[in-house]
MIBA-690455 format. One line per 3 residues: number of its first residue (from 1); for each residue x, z, y of C-alpha. Coordinates in Angstrom, 1 decimal. Each point is the difference from the previous one (the first is absolute). Example, Ala and Ser with C-alpha at 12.3 -4.5 7.8 and 13.67 -1.06 7.14 Angstrom:
2
1	12.3,7.8,-4.5 ~ 1.4,-0.7,3.4 $
! end
This chain:
495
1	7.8,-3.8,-16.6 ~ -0.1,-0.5,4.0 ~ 3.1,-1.7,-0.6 $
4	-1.2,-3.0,-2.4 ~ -2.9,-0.6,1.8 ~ 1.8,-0.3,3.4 $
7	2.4,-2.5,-2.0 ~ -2.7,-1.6,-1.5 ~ -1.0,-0.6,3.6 $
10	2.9,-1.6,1.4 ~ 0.3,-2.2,-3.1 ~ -3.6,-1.4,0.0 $
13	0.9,-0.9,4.1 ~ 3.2,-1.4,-0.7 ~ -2.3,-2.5,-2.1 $
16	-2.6,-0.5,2.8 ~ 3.2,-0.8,2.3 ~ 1.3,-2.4,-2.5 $
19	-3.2,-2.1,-0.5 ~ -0.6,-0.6,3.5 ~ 3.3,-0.9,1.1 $
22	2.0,-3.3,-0.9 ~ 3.4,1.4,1.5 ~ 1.5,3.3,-0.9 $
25	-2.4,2.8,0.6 ~ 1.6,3.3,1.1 ~ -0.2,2.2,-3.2 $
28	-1.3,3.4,0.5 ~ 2.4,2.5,-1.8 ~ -1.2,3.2,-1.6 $
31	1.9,2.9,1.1 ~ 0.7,2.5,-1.8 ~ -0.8,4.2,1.6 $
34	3.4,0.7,1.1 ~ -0.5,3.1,-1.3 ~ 0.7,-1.4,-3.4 $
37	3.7,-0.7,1.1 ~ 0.6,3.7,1.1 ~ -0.8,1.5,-3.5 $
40	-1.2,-1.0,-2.9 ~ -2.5,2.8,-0.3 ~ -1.8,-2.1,2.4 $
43	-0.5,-3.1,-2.2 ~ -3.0,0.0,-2.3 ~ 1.5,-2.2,-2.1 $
46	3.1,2.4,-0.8 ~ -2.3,2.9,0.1 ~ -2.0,-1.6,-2.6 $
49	2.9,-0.5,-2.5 ~ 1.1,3.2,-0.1 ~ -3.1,1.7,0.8 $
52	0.6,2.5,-3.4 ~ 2.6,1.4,1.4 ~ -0.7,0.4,3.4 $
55	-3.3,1.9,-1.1 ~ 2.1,2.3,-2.1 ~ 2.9,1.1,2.3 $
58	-2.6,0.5,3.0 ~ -2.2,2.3,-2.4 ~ 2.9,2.3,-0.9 $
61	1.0,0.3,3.4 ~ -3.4,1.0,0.6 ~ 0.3,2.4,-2.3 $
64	3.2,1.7,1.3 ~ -1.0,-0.2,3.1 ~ 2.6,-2.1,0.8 $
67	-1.6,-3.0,1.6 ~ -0.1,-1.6,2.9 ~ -0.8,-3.5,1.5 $
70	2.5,-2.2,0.5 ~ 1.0,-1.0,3.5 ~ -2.6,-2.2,1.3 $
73	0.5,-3.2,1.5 ~ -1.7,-1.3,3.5 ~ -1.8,-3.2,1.1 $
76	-1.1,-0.5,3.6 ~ -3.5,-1.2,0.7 ~ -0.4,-1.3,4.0 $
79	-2.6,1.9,1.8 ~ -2.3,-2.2,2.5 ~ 0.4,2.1,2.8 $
82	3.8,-0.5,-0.4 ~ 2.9,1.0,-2.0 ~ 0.5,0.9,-3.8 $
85	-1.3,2.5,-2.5 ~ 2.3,0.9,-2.8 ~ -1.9,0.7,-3.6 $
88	1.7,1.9,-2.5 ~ -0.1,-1.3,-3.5 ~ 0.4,1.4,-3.2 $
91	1.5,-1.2,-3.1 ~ -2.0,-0.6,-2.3 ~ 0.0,3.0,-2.4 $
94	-0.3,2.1,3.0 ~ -3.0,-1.7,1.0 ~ -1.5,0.4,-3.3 $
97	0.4,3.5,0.4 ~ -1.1,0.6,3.6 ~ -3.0,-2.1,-1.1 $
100	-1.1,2.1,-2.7 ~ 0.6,2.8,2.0 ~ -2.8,-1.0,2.5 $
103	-2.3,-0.9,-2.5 ~ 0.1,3.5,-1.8 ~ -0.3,1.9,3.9 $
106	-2.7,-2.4,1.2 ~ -1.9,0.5,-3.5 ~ 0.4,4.2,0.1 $
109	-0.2,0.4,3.8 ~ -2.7,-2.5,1.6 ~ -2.9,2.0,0.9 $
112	2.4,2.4,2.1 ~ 0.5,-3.4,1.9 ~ -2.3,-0.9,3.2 $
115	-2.7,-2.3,-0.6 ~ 1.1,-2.2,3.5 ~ 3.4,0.0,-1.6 $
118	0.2,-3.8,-1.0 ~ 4.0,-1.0,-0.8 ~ 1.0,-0.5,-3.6 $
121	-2.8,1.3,-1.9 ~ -1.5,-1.3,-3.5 ~ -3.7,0.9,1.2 $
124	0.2,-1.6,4.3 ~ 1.7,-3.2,0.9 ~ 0.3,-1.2,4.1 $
127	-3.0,-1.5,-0.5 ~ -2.0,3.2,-0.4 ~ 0.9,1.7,3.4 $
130	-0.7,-3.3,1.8 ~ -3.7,0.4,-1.5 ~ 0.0,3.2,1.1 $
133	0.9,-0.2,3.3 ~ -2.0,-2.9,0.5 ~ -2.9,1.8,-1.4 $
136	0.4,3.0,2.5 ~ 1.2,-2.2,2.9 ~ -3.8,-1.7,-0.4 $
139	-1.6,3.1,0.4 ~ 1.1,0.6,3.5 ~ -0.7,-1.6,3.5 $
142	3.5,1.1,1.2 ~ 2.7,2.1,-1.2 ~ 3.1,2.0,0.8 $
145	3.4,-1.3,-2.0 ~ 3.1,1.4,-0.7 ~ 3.1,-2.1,-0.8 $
148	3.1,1.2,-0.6 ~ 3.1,-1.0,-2.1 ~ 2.5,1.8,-2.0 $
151	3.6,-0.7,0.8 ~ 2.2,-1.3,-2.7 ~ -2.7,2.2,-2.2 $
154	1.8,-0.5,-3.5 ~ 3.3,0.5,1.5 ~ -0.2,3.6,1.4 $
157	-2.4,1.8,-2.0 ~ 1.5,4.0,-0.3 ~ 0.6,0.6,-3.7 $
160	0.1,3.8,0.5 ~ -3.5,-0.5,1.2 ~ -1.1,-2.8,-2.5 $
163	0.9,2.4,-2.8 ~ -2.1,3.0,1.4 ~ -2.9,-2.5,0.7 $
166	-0.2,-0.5,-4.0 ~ 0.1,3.4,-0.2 ~ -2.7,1.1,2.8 $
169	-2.4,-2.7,-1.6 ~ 0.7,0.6,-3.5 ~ 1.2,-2.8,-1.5 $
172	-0.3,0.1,-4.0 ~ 3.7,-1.5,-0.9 ~ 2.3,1.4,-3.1 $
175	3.6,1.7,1.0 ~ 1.5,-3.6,-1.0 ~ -2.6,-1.6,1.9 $
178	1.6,2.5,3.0 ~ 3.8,-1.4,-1.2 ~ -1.0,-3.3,0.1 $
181	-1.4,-0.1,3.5 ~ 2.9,2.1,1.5 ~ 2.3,-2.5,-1.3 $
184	-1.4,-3.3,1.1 ~ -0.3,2.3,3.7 ~ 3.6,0.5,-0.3 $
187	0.6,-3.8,-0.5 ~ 2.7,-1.6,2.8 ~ -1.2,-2.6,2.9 $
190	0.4,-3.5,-2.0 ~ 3.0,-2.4,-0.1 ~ -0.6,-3.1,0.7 $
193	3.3,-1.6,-1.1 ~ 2.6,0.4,-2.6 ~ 2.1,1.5,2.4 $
196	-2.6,2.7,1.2 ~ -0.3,0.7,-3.9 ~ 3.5,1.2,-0.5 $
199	-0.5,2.0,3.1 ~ -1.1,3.7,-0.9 ~ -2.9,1.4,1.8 $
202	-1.3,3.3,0.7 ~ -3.3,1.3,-1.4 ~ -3.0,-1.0,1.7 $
205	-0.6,3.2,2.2 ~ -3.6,-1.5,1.7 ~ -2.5,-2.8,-0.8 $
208	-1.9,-1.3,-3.0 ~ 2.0,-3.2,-1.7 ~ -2.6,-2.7,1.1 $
211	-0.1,-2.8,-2.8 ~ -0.4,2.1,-2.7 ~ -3.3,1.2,-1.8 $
214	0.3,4.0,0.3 ~ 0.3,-0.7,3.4 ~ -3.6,-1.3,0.7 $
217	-0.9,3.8,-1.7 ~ 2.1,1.7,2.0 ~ -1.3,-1.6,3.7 $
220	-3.1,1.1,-1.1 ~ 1.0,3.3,-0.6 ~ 2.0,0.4,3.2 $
223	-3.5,-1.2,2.2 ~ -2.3,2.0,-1.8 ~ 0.1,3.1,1.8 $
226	-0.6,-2.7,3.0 ~ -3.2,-1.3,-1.8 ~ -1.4,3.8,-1.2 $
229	0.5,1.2,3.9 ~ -2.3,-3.7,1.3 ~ -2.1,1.1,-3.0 $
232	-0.8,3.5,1.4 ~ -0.4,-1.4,3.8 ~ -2.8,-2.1,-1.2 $
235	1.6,-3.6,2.1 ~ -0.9,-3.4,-2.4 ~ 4.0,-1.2,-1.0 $
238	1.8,-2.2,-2.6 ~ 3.3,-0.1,-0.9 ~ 2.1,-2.4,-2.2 $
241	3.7,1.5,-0.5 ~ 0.9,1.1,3.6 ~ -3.0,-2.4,1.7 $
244	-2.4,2.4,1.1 ~ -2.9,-1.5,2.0 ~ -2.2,3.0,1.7 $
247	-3.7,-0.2,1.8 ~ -2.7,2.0,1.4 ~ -2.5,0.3,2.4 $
250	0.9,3.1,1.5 ~ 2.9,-0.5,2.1 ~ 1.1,3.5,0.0 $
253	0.4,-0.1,-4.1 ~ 1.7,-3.2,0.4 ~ 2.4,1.7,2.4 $
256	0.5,2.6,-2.5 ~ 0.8,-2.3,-2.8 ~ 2.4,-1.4,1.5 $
259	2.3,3.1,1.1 ~ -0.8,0.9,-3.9 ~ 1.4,-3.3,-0.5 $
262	3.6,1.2,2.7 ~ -0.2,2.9,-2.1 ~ 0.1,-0.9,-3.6 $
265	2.4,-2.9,1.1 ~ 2.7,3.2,1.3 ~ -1.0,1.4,-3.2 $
268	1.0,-3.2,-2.4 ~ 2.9,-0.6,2.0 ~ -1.2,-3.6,1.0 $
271	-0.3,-0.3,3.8 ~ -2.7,-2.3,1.8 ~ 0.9,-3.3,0.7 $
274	-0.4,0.1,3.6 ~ 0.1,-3.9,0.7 ~ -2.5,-1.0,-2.7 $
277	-2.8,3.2,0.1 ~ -2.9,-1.7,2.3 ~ -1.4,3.7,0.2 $
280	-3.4,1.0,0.8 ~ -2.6,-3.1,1.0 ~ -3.5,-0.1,0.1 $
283	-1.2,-2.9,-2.2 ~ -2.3,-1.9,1.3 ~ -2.8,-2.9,-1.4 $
286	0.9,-3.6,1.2 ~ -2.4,-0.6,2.6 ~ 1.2,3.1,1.4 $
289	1.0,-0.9,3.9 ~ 0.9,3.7,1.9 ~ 1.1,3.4,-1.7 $
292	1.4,2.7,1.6 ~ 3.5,0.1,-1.6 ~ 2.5,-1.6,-2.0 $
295	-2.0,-2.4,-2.5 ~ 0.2,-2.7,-2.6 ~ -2.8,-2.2,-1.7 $
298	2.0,0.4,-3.5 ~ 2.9,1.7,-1.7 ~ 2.3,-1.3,-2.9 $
301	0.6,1.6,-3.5 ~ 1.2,-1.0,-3.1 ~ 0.3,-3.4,1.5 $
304	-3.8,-0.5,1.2 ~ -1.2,0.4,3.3 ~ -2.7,2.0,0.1 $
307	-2.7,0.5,2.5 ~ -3.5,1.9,0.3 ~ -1.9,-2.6,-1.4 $
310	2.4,-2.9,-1.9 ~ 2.7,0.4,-2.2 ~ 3.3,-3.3,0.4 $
313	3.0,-1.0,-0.8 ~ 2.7,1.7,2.1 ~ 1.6,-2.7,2.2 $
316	3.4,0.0,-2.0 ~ -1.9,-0.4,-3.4 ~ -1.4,-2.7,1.6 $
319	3.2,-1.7,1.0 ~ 1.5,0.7,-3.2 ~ -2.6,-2.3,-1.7 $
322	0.0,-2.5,2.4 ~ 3.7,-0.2,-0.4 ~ -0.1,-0.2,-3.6 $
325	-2.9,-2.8,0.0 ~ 2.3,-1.8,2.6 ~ 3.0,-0.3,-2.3 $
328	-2.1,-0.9,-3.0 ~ -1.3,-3.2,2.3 ~ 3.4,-0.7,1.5 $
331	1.6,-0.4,-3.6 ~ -2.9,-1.9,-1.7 ~ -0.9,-1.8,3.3 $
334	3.0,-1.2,2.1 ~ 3.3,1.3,-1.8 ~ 0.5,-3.2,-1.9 $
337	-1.3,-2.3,2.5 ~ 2.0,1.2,3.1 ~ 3.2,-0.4,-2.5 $
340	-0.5,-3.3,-1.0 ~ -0.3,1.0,-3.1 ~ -3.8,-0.1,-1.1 $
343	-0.7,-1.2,-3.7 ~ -2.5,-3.0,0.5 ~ -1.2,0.3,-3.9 $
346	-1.6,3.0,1.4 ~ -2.4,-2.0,2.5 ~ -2.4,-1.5,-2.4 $
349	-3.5,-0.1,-0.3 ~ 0.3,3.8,1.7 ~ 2.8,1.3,2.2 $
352	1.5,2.5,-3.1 ~ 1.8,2.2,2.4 ~ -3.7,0.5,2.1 $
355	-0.9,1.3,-3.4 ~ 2.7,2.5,-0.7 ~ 0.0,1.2,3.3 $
358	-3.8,0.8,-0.7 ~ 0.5,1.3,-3.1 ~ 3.0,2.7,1.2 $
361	-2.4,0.7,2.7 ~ -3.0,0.8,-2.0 ~ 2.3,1.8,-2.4 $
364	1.1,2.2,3.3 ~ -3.3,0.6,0.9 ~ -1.9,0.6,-2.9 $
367	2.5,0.6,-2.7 ~ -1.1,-1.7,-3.4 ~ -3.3,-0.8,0.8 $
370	-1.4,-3.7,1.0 ~ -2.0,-1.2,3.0 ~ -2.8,-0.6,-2.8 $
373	0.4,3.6,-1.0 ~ -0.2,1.7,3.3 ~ -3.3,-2.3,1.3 $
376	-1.2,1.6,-4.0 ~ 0.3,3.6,1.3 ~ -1.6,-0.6,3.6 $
379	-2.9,-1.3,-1.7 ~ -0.7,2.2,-3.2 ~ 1.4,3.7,-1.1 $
382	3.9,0.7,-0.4 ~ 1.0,1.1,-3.3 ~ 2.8,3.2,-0.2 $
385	3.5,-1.4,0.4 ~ 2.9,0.3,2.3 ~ 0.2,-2.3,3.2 $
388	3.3,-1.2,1.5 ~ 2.2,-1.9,2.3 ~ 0.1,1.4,3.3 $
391	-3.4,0.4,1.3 ~ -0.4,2.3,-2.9 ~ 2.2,2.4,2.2 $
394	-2.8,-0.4,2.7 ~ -3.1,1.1,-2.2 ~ -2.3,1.7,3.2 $
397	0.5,-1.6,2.5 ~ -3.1,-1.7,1.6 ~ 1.3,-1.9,3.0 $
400	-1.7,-2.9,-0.2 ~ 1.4,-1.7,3.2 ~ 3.2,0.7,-0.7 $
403	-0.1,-1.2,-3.6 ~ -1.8,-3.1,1.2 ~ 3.3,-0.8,2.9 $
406	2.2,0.4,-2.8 ~ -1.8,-2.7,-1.9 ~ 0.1,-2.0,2.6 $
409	3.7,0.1,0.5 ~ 0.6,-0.6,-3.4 ~ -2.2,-2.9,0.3 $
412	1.4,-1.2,3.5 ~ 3.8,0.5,-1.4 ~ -0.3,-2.2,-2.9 $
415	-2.1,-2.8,1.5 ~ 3.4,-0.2,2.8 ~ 1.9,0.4,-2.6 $
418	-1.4,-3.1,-2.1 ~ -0.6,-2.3,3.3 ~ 3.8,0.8,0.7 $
421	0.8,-0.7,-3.6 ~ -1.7,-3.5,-0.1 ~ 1.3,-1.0,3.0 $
424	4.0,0.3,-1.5 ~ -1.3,-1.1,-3.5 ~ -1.2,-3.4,2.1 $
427	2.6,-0.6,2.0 ~ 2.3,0.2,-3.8 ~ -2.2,-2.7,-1.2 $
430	-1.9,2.1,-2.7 ~ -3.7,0.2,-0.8 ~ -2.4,2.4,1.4 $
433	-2.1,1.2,-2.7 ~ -3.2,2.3,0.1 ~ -0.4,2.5,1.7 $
436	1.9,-1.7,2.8 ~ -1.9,-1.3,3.1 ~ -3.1,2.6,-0.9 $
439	-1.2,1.9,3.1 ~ 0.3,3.6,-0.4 ~ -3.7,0.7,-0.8 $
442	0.3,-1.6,-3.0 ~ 4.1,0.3,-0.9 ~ -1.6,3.7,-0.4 $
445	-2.7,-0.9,-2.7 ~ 2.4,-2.9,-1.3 ~ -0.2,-0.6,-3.8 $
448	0.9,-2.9,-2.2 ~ -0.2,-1.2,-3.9 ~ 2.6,-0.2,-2.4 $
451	1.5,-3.5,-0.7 ~ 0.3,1.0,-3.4 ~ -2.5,2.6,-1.2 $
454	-2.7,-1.2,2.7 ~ -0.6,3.8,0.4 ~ -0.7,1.1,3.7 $
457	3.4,1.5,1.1 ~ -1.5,2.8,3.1 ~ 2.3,0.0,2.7 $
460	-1.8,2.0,2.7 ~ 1.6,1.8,2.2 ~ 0.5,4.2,-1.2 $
463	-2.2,2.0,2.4 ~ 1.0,3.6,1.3 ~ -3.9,0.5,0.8 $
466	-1.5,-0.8,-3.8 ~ 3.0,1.9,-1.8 ~ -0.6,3.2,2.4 $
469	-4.0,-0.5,-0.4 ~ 0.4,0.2,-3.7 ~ 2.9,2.9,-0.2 $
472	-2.4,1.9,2.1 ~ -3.3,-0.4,-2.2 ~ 2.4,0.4,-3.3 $
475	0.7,3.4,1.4 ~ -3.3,1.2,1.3 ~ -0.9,-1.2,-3.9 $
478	2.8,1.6,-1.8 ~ 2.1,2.2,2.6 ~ 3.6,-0.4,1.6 $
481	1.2,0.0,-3.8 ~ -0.1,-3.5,0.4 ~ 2.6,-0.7,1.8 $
484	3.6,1.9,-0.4 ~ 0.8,3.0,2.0 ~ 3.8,-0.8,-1.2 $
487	0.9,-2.7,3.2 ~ 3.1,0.9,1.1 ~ 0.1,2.9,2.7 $
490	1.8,-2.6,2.4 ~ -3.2,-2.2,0.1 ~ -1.8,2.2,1.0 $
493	2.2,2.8,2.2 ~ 2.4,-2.3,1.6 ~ 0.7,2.1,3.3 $
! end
């Protein structure tokens, strides 16, 4: 459960906190959803215990007819270009339900699905319609794009027209399959407070309740008559929920996508987002100087930046791992030592907290596997198995200079970070073990031996460059089924 392995989280760094510090560390608590105080349909560990009977007054409702979900609740997730989004969430039960309910319209109805259709399918991931417009991108010297974004997308789709849409493509679904997704459209906006709860609220009238599973079916459903009509025009496109990237290199079928585009938008009931829709540019390769209208050298998707010739990071996935690999070095690094508070048992033969902060990093990096491992795979063939920690959600991209920067930050911010950390530890009076005073060159290739096994303890520094090299050659060798196409939407569509 997501829940037990968060807690076991915050447990195993309350003990980290406690064995560097000699004071009173500040003890990380584990919150509980708040959702679980609102109801407790929304605990799993109520849900659990009476799971029997749950199961059995939700499958005569079903029966009757008589069922609907409960009210959901709401959560806010903070949007980087500013302000909040509010997800619905389910209880439970109703979740079951609404998941099962995807999986049986996905299973009957995916061929009548486009091919460049990408969101919340069991046979594409993200990943997929990166490759491919990578793949096409590289074919051309320049190209005509089209970028434009929904408005509040989820929030406003017309159910009258949602409904006919399943009719006008066909949909296979049973007449309780029909109940079921009338009734989780009809569910109320979300409370978001016991007092909200109590409140009544009218029937949903517009919109698709974002948060829960049916709903990732039913946006697909909604744009489809958007992705049959690019189809017919014959432009290149991708779309992932309502982020639909468009290209060409005629510029009067580019200009005809997009009022397709104004079209099926007046059609869905979702307006264009005026502020955020870049519109038509011609994209352009990197050495590129003069063109003869508006231009850009790259565009972003799925959170990659993609240009004619290169796939990267997208500058905010960037800064989110910098940020992350920051905090990890600030804890381990400079937490304790800036307090007062730094445990001098841990300064022996090796500086201990050096260690764990290279071990959380590599663990970041490369998920379970070792230094020794990766430098295994770079040299010889990769077996079949499933890569993680966050570069996995990077598989294809092949920026070498930009992977090699960020090794260098990493690099530059630790080697700071442990010259500012020896400096405080020696004016407390406490010894400077390995790897302090190392230059950076070879703080980077650092390793030591066990004071009690004698075994080489490897201590290098986790490199963005080697795990990316060997993600990339796992999945020319075995495919993008290497890595998960399950990250969470945010990390990748974070407009």
């Amino acid at each position: 459960m997501e829940h037990e392995t968060y807690a076991k989280s915050v447990h195993d760094e309350n003990d980290r906190r406690r064995r560097r510090s000699i004071g009173i560390p500040e003890v990380l608590q584990v919150r509980r959803p708040e959702t679980w105080d609102l109801d407790p349909g929304f605990n799993p560990y109520i849900v659990r215990s009476r799971h029997q009977r749950i199961a059995h007054a939700i499958t005569e409702s079903l029966r009757d007819r008589s069922y609907a979900p409960r009210h959901p609740a709401g959560f806010s997730v903070p949007k980087p270009s500013g302000g909040e989004r509010i997800i619905s969430t389910f209880q439970i039960a109703d979740e079951v339900i609404s998941n099962r309910l995807l999986r049986s319209l996905t299973r009957k109805n995916l061929p009548r699905m486009s091919a460049r259709a990408y969101a919340y399918r069991p046979d594409l991931s993200p990943h997929d319609a990166i490759s491919y417009v990578s793949t096409e991108f590289a074919r051309e010297h320049r190209l005509f794009v089209a970028e434009y974004d929904f408005s509040k997308f989820f929030d406003t789709v017309d159910h009258d027209f949602l409904l006919e849409t399943l009719d006008t493509m066909g949909i296979t679904r049973t007449p309780l399959e029909q109940y079921v997704i009338e009734r989780f459209l009809e569910s109320p906006e979300p409370y978001l407070s016991p007092a909200q709860k109590l409140a009544s609220k009218p029937a949903r009238k517009r919109g698709v309740p974002q948060g829960t599973s049916i709903s990732l079916f039913l946006a697909n459903v909604a744009a489809s008559e958007l992705d049959r009509a690019l189809e017919r025009l014959g432009v290149g496109f991708v779309r992932y929920a309502d982020d639909t990237l468009i290209w060409s290199t005629d510029y009067g079928r580019i200009g005809e996508a997009a009022s397709i585009l104004h079209e099926a938008s007046s059609h869905i009931g979702s307006p264009i987002n005026s502020e955020k829709s870049l519109g038509i540019r011609l994209l352009a390769k990197e050495e590129t100087v003069h063109v003869e209208m508006s231009s850009t050298k790259y565009v972003d998707y799925l959170g990659h930046r993609l240009g004619l010739r290169d796939v990267r990071m997208k500058d905010a996935s960037v800064n989110r791992i910098k940020a992350r690999i920051g905090e990890l070095i600030f804890t381990n690094l400079l937490l304790e030592p800036l307090n007062g508070t730094q445990e001098p048992s841990r300064l022996s033969d090796v500086d201990r907290d050096y260690a764990t902060l290279i071990w959380q990093l590599r663990r970041y990096l490369y998920g379970p596997l070792t230094e020794k491992g990766i430098r295994k795979f770079q040299a010889g063939a990769i077996p079949p198995m499933s890569f993680e920690g966050v570069m996995s959600f990077f598989p294809l991209i092949n920026d070498e200079r930009g992977l090699r920067e960020l090794d260098e930050w990493i690099a530059a911010r630790i080697w700071l970070a442990m010259r500012k950390r020896a400096r405080i530890l020696r004016a407390a009076g406490l010894a400077l073990p390995l790897p302090h005073t190392l230059q950076k060159a070879k703080l980077i290739g650092f390793t030591s031996r066990s004071s009690r096994s004698g075994d080489v303890v490897d201590l290098r520094m986790p490199s963005v460059r080697k795990i990316a090299k060997v993600i990339r050659l796992a999945v020319s060798t075995h495919g993008l089924g290497v890595v998960s196409g399950r990250a969470p939407l945010y990390l990748y569509a974070d407009e």
